[in-house]
N, C-alpha and C positions, 0 to 999 in steps of 0.2 A: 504494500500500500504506500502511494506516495505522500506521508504525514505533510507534505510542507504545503501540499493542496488545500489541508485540510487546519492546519495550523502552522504559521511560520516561526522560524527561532526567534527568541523575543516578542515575540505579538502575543495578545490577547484575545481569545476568541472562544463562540462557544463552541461545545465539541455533545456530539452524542455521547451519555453517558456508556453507553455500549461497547462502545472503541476505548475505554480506559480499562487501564488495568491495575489490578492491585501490587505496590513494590513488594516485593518477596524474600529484599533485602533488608526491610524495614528495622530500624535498629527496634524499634518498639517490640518485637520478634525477641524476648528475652529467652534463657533457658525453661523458665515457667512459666512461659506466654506464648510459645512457638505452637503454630500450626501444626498438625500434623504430617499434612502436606499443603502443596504450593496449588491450593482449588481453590476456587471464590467461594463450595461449601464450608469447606475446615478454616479459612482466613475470617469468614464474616460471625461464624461461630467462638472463635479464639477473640474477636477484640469484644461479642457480646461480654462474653463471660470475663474480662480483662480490662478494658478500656471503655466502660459505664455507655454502651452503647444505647441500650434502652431509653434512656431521656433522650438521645437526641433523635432518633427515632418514632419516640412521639411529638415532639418539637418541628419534625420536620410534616411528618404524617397531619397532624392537625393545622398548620400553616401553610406547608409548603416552603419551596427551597428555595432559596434567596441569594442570587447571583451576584454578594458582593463581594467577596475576597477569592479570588480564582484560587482552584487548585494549581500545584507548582507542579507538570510533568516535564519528560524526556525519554525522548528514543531508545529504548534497549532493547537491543537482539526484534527488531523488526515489531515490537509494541511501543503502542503509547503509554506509559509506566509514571503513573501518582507518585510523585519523592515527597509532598506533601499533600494533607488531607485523604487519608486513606480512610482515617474514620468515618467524612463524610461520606465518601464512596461507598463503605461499608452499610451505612444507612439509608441510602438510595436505591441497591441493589436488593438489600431486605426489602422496603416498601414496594419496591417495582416485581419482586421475587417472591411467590407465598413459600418456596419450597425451600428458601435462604430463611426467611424469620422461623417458619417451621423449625429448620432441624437447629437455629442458634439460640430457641426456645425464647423468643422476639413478639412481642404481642404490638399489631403496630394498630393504630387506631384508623378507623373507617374513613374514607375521602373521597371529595369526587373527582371527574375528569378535571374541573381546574385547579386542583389540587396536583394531581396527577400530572399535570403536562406541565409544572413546575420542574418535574425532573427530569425531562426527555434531554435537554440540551443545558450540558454546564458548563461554564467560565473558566476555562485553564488560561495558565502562563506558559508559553513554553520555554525552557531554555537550552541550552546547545549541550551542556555536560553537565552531568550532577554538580560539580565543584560549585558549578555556579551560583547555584542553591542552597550552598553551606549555609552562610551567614544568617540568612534568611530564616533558617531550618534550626541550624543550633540554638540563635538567640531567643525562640518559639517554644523551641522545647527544652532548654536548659534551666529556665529562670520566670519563661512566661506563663500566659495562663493555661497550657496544656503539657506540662512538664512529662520527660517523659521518667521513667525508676534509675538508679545508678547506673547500672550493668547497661542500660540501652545510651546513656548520656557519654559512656566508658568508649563501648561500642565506635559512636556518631565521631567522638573524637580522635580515636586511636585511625579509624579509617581515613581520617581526614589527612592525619600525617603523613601517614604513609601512603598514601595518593600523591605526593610529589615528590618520589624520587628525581624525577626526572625534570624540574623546575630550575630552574637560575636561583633563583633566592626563597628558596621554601620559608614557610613559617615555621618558627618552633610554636611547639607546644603552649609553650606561655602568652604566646602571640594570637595562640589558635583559642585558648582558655577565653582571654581579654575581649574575643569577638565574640564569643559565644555569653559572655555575660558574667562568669565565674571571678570575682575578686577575693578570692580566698583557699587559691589552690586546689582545689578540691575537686578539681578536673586531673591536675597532674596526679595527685593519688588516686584517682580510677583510673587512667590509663596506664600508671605502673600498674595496679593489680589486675588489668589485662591482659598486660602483655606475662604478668605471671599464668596465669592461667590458661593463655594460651600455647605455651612453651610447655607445661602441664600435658596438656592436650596433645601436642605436638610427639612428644616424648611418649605418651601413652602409659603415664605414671597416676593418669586421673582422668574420666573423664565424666563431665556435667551431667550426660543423661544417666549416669550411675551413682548419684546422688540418693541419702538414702529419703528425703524428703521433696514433696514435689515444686514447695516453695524452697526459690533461689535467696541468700541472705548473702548480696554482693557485697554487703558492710562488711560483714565481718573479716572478709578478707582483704579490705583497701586500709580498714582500718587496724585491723593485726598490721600490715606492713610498715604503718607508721612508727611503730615502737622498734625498738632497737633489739629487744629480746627476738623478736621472728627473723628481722634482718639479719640479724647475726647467727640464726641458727642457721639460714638458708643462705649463710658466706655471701648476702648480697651490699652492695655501699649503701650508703644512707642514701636516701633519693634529695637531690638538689632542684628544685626548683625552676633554678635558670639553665637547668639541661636536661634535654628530651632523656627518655626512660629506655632504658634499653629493651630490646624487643624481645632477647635472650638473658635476662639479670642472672641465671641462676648457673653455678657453672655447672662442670659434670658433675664432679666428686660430693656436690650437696643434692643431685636428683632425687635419689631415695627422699632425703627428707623432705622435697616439696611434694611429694607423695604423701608423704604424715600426714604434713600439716595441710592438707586440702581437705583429705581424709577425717583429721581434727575437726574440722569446719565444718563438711558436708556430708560423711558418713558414706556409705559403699552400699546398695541396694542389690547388689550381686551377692556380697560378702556378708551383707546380713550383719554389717557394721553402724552403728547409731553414733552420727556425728556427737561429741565430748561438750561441743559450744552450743547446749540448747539455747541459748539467749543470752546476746554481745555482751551483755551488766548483769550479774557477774563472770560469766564463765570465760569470757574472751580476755579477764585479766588475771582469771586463776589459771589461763594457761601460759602468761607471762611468767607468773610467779614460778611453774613447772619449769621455763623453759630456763629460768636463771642457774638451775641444778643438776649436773648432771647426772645422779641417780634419778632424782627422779623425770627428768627427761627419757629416762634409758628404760623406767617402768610405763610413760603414757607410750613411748614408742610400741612396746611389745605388749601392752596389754588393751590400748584404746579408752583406760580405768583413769577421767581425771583424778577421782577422789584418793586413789590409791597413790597415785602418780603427787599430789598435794601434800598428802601424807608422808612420803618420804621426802619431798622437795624440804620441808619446812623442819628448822631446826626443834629439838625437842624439846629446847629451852623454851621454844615459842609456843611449842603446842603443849606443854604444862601449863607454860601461864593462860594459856588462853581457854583449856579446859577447865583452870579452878576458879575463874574470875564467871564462865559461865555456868559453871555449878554454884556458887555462889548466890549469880545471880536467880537462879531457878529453885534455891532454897528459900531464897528471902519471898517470893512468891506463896511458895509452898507456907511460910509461916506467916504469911497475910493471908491466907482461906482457913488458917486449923482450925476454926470453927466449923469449918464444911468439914471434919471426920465423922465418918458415923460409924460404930463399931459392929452393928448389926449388920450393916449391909458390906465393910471396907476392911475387913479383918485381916485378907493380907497382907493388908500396908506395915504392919505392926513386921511382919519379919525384912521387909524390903528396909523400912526405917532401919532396921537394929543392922541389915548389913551396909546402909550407907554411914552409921556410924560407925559400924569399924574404920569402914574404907578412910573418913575424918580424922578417925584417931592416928591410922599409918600414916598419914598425909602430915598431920601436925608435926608427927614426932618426927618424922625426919625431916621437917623443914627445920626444925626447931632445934635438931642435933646439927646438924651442917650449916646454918646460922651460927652454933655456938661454934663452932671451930672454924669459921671464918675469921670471926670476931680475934676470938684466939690468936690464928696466924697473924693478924691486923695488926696487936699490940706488937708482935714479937719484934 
């Protein structure tokens, strides 16, 4: 088809909704957002259940479609290819499709033909190459009112880089953050843990759809990389700022262990492994605390156990004091309800009490002995 008849580069025109198509590169396409496959059934069904396609669905249906912000396409592989507004696409084709709102579980509301011939012909932009439509695209969905999740913003940016090999004066990273709206780095630590994860992949030491849970948590591993405890376990440099990320951080001789720790993260659905980091606060800094030790680093390695792994990490000194100050505190409780005993019904409290006072009493005495011969030594 000769697209330029029908829309030229850079012009504005309407186009049969028909003749577009859905991008299938879509960064939005996250690891627990991805289609199943690349059909206008499985893509219109992924952003219902994903991208709150339902209001605008009804939004459209009870109004009609309003041709003021064109969608952004371009030429690929011989279609006309949406690089923005997939969503609306997605809601146009359910309304015009009973067999699309069907199976995306879509309830679209009743309308008539002029309703209806609202959507036959919509408003594209066309432009000559995706790049064109970065700026456009990132600053929309990085920061604007349709944001899109980490991993897709990771995604949008990391491709963008590496899209100009072949450029005179590429942008860095930082250059590419700044356009996209990010004043607070927070682009450059998702595209370092991108290209972690993709070197992962690569390697075949992890991969995403073997995760043991179907929601993807990109945080926890843009944000593990920020500390220096992961860094350093995975022999990688601190990440700088002012220098693009390497695409490969991780050398050979540390492979194994970006395997752990993804593994840590996201747990193995083959292996019947239960990611360690159920939730970033706290577990994502008790496995900091793990990683500062090498026993107990060498226990989460072979066991996947943080608590066991915590446990030997942590000196005994520390985990004394901190089991008597929380028995402590769980007696003083205990002796603000003794009203609440009742001996009729709670009688074997009476032998549980008499073996926490032993336990008390071994506890005192030999604090209380090795206190005196501190003391002792002290004067000498």
């Amino acid at each position: 088809m000769d697209w330029d008849q029908i829309v030229g580069v850079k012009k504005t025109e309407l186009v049969d909704v028909e003749l577009l198509d859905f991008d299938t590169k879509n960064p939005r396409f996250t690891p627990d957002k991805r289609p199943d496959k690349d059909t206008d059934l499985a893509i219109v069904a992924e952003l219902a259940r994903t991208a709150d396609l339902s209001e605008l669905v009804q939004s459209i249906g009870t109004s009609g479609y309003i041709n003021i912000e064109p969608l952004v396409v371009v030429v690929r592989d011989g279609k006309l290819v949406v690089l923005e507004g997939n969503r609306r696409l997605a809601a146009l084709k359910a309304l015009r499709n009973e067999e699309l709102a069907l199976h995306a579980k879509l309830t679209a509301p009743e309308f008539d033909d002029e309703v209806r011939a609202t959507m036959d012909n919509i408003l594209v932009y066309r432009v000559e190459h995706e790049e064109d439509a970065r700026e456009l695209i990132g600053f929309k969905h990085i920061n604007g009112p349709q944001a899109w999740d980490a991993f897709a913003k990771a995604t949008f940016a990391a491709r963008w880089l590496d899209s100009q090999a072949n450029e005179e004066r590429p942008l860095k990273l930082v250059d590419i953050a700044a356009r996209m709206g990010d004043k607070h780095a927070t682009i450059h630590r998702m595209v370092t843990a991108y290209y972690v994860l993709m070197q992962a992949e690569d390697l075949e030491v992890f991969h995403m759809d073997d995760r043991y849970k179907r929601a993807f948590s990109f945080s926890h591993l843009y944000t593990g990389l920020s500390y220096s405890e992961f860094t350093d376990y995975l022999g990688m440099p601190r990440p700088q700022r002012d220098q693009d990320p390497s695409k490969n951080p991780v050398t050979p001789e540390y492979h194994e262990k970006l395997g752990y720790v993804l593994t840590w993260l996201y747990g193995s659905k083959e292996r019947e492994v239960q990611p360690v980091v159920r939730s970033q606060n706290p577990d994502l800094g008790r496995v900091r605390e793990v990683l500062k030790s090498k026993s107990g680093t060498k226990v989460l390695e072979q066991t996947s156990h943080l608590e066991d792994a915590l446990i030997t990490a942590t000196p005994k000194d520390l985990r004394f004091s901190k089991h008597v100050v929380e028995a402590n505190g769980q007696l003083r409780l205990a002796l603000e309800t003794l009203d609440g005993f009742d001996p009729g019904t709670q009688s074997e409290l009476q032998e549980i009490v008499a073996s926490a006072s032993k336990r008390i009493q071994v506890i005192k005495a030999t604090v209380d002995s090795q206190m005196a011969d501190f003391e002792d030594f002290s004067e000498e």
